[in-house]
C-alpha positions as CSV (number, residue, x, y, z in Angstrom):
1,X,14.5,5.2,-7.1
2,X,11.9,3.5,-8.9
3,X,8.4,5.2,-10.0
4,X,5.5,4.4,-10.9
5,X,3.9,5.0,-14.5
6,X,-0.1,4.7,-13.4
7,X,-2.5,3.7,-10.8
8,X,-2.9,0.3,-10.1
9,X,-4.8,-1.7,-7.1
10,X,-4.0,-5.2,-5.6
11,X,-6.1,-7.1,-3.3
12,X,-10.0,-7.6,-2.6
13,X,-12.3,-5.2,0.0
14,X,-12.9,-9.2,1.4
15,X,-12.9,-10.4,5.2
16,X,-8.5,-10.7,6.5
17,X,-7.5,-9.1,3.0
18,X,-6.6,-5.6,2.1
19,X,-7.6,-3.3,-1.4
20,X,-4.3,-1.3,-1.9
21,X,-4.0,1.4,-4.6
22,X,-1.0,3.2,-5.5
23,X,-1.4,6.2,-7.7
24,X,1.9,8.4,-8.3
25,X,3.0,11.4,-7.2
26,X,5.1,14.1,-7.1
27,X,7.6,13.2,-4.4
28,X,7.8,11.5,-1.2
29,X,5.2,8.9,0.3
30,X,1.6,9.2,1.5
31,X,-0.5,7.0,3.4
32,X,-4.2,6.8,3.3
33,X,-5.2,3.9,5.8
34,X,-9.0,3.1,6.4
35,X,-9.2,0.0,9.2
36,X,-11.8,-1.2,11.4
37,X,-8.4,-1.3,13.7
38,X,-6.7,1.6,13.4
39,X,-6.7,2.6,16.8
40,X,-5.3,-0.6,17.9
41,X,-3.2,-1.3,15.0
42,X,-3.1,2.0,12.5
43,X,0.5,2.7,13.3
44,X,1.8,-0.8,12.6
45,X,-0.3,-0.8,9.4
46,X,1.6,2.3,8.1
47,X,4.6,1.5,9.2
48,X,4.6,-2.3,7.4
49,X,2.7,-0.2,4.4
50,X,6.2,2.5,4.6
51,X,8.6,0.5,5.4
52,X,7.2,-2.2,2.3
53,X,7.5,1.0,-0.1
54,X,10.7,2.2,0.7
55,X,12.7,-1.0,0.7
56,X,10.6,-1.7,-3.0
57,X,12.3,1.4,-3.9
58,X,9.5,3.4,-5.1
59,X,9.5,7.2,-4.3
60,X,6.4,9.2,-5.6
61,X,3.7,7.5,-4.5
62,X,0.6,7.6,-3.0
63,X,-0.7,4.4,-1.1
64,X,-4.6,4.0,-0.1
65,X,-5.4,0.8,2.0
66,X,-8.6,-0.5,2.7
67,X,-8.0,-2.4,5.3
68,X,-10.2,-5.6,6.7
69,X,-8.1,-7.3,9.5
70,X,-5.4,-8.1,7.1
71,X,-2.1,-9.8,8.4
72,X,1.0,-8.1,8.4
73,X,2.4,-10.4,5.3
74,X,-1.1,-10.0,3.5
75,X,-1.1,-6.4,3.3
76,X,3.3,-6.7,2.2
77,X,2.4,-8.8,-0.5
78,X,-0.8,-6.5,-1.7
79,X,1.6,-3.7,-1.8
80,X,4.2,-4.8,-3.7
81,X,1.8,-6.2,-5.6
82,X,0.5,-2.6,-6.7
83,X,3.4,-1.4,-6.8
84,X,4.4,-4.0,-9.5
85,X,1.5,-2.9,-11.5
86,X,1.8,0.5,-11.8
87,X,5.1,0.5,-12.7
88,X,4.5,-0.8,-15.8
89,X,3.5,0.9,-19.0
């Protein structure tokens, strides 16, 4: 399992984009979703956001999304993306 080293963010708080952070932890995965959506759409969002995490290989981390009517592949891409960053020293 891969783990992160320090908080890192990915994305922009802009119109059809999504601000992710991912700070470590000390086991398992949290979600922290904040969507103009999430009664529509707030279990799809974490299950993308999980399901992203878990096939990165990452264990230990906690994942805060700032949703703003992001697309599926939008909010993959600004995931990994943190997740890239913080796993470097």
């Amino acid at each position: 399992m891969a783990q992160l080293v320090k908080a890192a963010q990915a994305g922009f708080d802009e119109k059809n984009d999504a601000l992710v952070t991912v700070e470590p932890i000390a086991s398992g995965i949290e979600i922290e979703l904040t969507s103009k959506v999430i009664r529509q759409y707030g279990d799809q969002i974490k299950s993308v956001i999980l399901n992203t995490v878990k096939e990165a290989g990452y264990d230990g981390v906690k994942v805060t999304v700032q949703d703003k009517n992001a697309w599926d592949y939008t909010i993959k891409a600004r995931v990994l993306g943190a997740l890239e960053r913080g796993s470097k020293a």
